[in-house]
SELUM-921229 format. One record per residue (C-alpha): x negated, z negated, y negated; residue in one letter. Coordinates in steps of 0.5 Angstrom, whole numbers, padded with zeros to 4 digits, always signed. Example, Ala and Ser with C-alpha at 12.3 -4.5 7.8 and 13.67 -1.06 7.14 Angstrom:
BEGIN
-0025-0016+0009A;-0027-0014+0002S;
***
This chain:
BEGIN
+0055-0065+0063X;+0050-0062+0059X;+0049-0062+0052X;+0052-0055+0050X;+0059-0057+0054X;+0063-0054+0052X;+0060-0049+0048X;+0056-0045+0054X;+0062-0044+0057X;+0065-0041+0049X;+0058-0037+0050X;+0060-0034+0057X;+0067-0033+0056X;+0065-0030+0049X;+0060-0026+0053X;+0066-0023+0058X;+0071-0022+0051X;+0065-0018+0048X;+0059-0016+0052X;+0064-0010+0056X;+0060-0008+0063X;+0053-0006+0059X;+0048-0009+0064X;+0045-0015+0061X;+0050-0015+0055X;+0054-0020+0057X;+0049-0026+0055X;+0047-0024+0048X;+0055-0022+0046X;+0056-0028+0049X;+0052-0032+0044X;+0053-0029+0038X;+0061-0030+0039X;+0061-0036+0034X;+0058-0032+0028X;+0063-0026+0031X;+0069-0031+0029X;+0065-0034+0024X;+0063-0028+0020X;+0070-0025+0021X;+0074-0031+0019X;+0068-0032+0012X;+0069-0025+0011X;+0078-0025+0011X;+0078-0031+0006X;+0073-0028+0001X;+0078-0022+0001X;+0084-0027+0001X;+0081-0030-0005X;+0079-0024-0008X;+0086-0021-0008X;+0090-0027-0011X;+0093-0025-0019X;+0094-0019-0015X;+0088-0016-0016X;+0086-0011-0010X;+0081-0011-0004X;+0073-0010-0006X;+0072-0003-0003X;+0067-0004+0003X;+0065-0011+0007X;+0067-0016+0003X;+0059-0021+0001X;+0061-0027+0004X;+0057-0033+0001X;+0058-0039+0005X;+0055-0047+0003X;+0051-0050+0009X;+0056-0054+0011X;+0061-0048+0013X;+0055-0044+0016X;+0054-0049+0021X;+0061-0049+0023X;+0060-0040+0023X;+0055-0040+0027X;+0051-0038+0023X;+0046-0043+0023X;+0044-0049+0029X;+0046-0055+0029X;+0040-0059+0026X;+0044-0067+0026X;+0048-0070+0032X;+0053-0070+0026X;+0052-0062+0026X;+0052-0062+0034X;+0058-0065+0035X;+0062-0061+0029X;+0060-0055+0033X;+0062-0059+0040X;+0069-0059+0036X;+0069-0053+0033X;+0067-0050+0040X;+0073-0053+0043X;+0079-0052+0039X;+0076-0044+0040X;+0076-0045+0047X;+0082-0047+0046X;+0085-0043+0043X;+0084-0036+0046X;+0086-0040+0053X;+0093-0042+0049X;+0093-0033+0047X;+0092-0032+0054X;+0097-0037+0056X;+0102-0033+0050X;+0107-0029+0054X;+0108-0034+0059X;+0102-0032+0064X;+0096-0031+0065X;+0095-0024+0070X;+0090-0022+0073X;+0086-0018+0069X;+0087-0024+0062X;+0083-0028+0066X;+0078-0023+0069X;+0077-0021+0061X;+0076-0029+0060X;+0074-0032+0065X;+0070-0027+0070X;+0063-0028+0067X;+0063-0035+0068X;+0060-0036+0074X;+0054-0031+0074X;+0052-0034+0067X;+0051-0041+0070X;+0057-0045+0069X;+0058-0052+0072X;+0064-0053+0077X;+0065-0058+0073X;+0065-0054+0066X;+0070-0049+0071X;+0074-0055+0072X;+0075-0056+0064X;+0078-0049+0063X;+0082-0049+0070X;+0085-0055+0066X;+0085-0051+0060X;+0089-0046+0063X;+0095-0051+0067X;+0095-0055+0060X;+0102-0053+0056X;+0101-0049+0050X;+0102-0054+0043X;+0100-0050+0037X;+0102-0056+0033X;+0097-0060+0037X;+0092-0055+0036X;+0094-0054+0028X;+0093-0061+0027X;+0086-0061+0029X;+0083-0056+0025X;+0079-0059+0019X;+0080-0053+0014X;+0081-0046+0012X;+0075-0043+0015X;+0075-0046+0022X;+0083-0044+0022X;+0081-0036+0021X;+0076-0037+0026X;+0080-0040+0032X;+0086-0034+0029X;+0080-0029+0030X;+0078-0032+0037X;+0086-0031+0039X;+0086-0025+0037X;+0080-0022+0041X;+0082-0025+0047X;+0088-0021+0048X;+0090-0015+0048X;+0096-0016+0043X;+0100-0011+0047X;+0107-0014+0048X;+0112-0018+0043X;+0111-0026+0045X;+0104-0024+0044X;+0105-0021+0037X;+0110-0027+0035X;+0105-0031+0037X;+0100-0030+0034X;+0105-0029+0027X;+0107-0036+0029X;+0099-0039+0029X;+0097-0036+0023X;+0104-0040+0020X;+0102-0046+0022X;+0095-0046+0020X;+0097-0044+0013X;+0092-0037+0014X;+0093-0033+0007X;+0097-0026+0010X;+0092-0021+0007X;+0087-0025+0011X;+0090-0024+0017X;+0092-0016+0015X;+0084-0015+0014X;+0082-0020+0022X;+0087-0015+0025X;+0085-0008+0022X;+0077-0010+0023X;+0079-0011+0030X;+0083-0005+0031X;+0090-0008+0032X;+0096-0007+0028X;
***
């Protein structure tokens, strides 16, 4: 098992979710996709905390000032410590795990879910044995409360909300209660999740 497992297969499915059919565009989608639901998860809680007392939001993108500890966990730097390393291990697998468990949300996984997820996989080099991590993944009973309870604070809880959402088209009622049903659990402020949803273009 390499060294990025499972983080290189965030990277792939990051690059099926974000890289679209533009030839050669898969990979850098891919790698980026940590910073994507970092910088969106950083950017909704800023707008949140902003919003507290009443007040209402910064006009434009909100300036998000993040400590290096939590720049880390958003991809926003790599890891420089085997400590660091394995929190963006952690980190990458409750995303995997989460956007798995969106997928999974309307009680199946068709064809073109798993195509948006999955598809790019083999082309960008994933082991059989990282495929069979997923296929497990994806035969494992969705347990939002398991998956709740193993996130360790607020920014990794709106990065793996913002990685749900971008996994799915959000297109039918148990998908939309679902995700009401996540952002319960993991405690997300409301104007956090209102700003994820209309960054991303989903009411």
């Amino acid at each position: 098992m390499g060294a990025g497992f499972p983080a290189d297969i965030l990277k792939q499915i990051g690059g099926a979710v974000f890289g679209g059919s533009a030839p050669g565009g898969n990979a850098a989608a891919g790698a980026g996709s940590m910073a994507i639901f970092g910088t969106l998860a950083a950017q909704a809680l800023e707008i949140a905390k902003s919003m507290m007392g009443g007040g209402g939001p910064p006009a434009g993108t909100p300036n998000v000032h993040m400590d290096d500890q939590t720049a880390v966990i958003a991809g926003m730097r790599p890891p420089q410590t085997p400590h660091e390393e394995q929190q963006v291990m952690d980190v990458a697998t409750l995303t995997l795990r989460a956007m798995l468990n969106a997928a999974k949300a309307d009680g199946r996984l068709d064809e073109t879910e798993k195509e948006r997820l999955l598809g790019k996989m083999q082309e960008g080099g994933v082991s059989a044995e990282e495929r069979r991590f997923v296929d497990a993944e994806i035969q494992r009973p969705i347990d939002i409360d398991a998956l709740v309870r193993a996130v360790p604070n607020k920014q990794v809880a709106a990065q793996i909300y913002a990685a749900s959402l971008m996994a799915i088209e959000v297109d039918t009622d148990t998908e939309r209660r679902y995700l009401a049903d996540l952002a319960s659990k993991l405690g997300l402020d409301a104007n956090a999740v209102a700003y994820m949803h209309q960054s991303v273009g989903i009411a």
